[in-house]
C-alpha positions in Angstrom: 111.5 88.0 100.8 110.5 85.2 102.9 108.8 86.0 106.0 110.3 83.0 107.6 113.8 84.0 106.7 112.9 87.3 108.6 111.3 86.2 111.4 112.5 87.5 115.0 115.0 90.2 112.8 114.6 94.2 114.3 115.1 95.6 110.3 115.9 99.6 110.1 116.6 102.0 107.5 120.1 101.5 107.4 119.1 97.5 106.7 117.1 98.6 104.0 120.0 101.2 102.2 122.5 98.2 101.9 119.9 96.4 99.7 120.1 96.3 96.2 117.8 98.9 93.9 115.3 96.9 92.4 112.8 98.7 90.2 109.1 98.1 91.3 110.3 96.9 94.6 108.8 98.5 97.3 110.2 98.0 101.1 108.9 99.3 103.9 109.6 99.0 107.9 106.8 98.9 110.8 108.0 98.4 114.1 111.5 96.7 112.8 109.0 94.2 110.6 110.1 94.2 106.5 107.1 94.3 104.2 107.8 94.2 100.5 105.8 94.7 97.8 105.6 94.7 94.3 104.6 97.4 91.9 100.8 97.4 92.1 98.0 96.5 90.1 97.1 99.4 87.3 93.3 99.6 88.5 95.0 100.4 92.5 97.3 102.9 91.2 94.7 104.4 88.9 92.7 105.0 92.3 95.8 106.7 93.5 95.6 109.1 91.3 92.2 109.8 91.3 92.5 110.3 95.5 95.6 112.2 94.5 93.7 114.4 91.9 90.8 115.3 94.0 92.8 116.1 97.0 95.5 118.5 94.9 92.5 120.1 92.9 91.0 120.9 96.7 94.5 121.8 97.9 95.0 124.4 94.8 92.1 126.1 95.1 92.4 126.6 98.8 95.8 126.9 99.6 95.8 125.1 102.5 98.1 121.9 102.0 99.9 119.9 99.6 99.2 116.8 98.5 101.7 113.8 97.8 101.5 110.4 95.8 104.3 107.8 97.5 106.3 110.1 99.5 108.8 108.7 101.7 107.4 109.2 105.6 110.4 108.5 108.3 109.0 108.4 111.9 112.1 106.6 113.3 115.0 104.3 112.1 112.4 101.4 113.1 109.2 103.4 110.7 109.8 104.0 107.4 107.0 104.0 105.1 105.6 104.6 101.9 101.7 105.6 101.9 100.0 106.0 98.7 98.6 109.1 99.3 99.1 111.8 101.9 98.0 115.3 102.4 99.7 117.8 104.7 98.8 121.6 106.0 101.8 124.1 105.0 102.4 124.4 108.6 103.0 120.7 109.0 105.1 120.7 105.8 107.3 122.9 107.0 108.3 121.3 110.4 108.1 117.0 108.9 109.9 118.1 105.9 113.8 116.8 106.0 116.4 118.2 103.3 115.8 114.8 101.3 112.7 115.2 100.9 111.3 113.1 103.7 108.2 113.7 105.8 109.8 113.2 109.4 106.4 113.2 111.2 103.2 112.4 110.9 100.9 114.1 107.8 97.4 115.3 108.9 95.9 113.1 106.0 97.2 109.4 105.4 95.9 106.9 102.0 96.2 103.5 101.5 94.8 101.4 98.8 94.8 97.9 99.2 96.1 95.6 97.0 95.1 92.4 96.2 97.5 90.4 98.8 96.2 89.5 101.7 99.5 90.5 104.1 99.4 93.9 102.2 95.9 94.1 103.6 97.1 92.8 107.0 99.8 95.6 107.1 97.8 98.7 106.0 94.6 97.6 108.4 96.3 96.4 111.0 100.8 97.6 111.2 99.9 100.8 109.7 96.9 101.5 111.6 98.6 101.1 114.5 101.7 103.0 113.6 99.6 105.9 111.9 97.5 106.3 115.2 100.8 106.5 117.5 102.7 108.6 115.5 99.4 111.3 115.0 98.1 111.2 111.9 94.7 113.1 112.3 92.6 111.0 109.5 93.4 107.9 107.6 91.5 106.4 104.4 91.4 102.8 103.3 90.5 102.8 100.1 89.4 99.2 98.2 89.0 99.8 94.5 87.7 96.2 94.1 84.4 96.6 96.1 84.7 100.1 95.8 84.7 101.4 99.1 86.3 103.3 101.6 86.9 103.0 105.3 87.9 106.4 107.2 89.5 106.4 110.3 89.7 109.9 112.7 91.6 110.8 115.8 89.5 110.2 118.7 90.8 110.4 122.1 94.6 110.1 120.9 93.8 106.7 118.9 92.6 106.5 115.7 88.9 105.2 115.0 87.0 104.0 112.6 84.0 106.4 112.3 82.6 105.3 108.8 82.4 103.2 105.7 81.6 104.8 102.5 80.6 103.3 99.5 80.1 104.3 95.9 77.3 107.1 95.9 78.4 108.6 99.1 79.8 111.8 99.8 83.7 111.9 101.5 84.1 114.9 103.7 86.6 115.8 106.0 87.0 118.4 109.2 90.4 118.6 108.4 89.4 119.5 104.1 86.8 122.4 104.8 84.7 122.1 102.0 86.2 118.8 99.8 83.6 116.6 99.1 83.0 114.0 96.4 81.3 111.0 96.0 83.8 108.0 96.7 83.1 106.4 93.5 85.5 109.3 91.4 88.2 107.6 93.6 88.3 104.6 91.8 88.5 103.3 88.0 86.0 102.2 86.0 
């Protein structure tokens, strides 16, 4: 869809339900903006799982949380994405979590991936940021499977911040994941 033909349109979720299902196609809403994507490259949805893999392992062995690949997250009729990964505490599972299945609120953990599209990059460094830090997430990850890398971004003084870049042979930790840690390069695909 056309950004042109979309320009200066407030879209919601109720937009989005008239449209018809298209398998693959992804749509998304940030501050009344449409983004819609494509199903992604195999190498960033390879890295999805790996994130996903990591974090669930962690999450079994402690208890603590869940962890999610593509769940629907619905902060208002006017925010309604689709992160790659997320990872929530049981406590924040229970209140976010709607009868459909939708996270309501904000997870303590948000993951993105990029893609190779430079607007897909625009919207999950710079729409999503900016939605995530509003709406509370406590940590977001960027991850970039092609340079192999990965930005991580904490709640400082009510905004989130970037606080580091990672690449392949460092360590990921997380005051919100007492004692995960891996090096970033198991994240991403060989």
């Amino acid at each position: 869809m056309s950004q042109m033909l979309t320009a200066g349109i407030r879209w919601t979720i109720h937009d989005v339900e008239l449209f018809a299902e298209n398998e693959g196609t992804r749509y998304e809403i940030v501050d009344g903006e449409l983004f819609v994507t494509r199903a992604p490259h195999f190498k960033h949805q390879q890295t999805c799982g790996r994130i996903f893999q990591h974090l669930n392992i962690w999450s079994e062995s402690t208890g603590l949380g869940e962890a999610v690949i593509n769940p629907g997250v619905l902060f208002s009729e006017s925010d309604n994405v689709i992160p790659d990964v997320v990872w929530a505490t049981k406590e924040t599972l229970a209140l976010m979590l709607d009868e459909e299945g939708h996270l309501t609120g904000a997870p303590d953990l948000i993951v993105e991936v990029l893609s190779l599209d430079k607007s897909d990059e625009r919207r999950d460094k710079e729409a999503k940021l900016k939605l995530y830090s509003s709406r509370g997430v406590k940590e977001y990850w960027i991850a970039d499977w092609r340079s192999r890398k990965l930005e991580v971004y904490r709640r400082e003084q009510s905004q989130l911040k970037l606080v580091e870049t990672l690449f392949s042979s460092d360590n990921i930790i997380s005051p919100l994941l007492p004692g995960f840690s891996c090096t970033v390069n198991q994240f991403f695909p060989v």
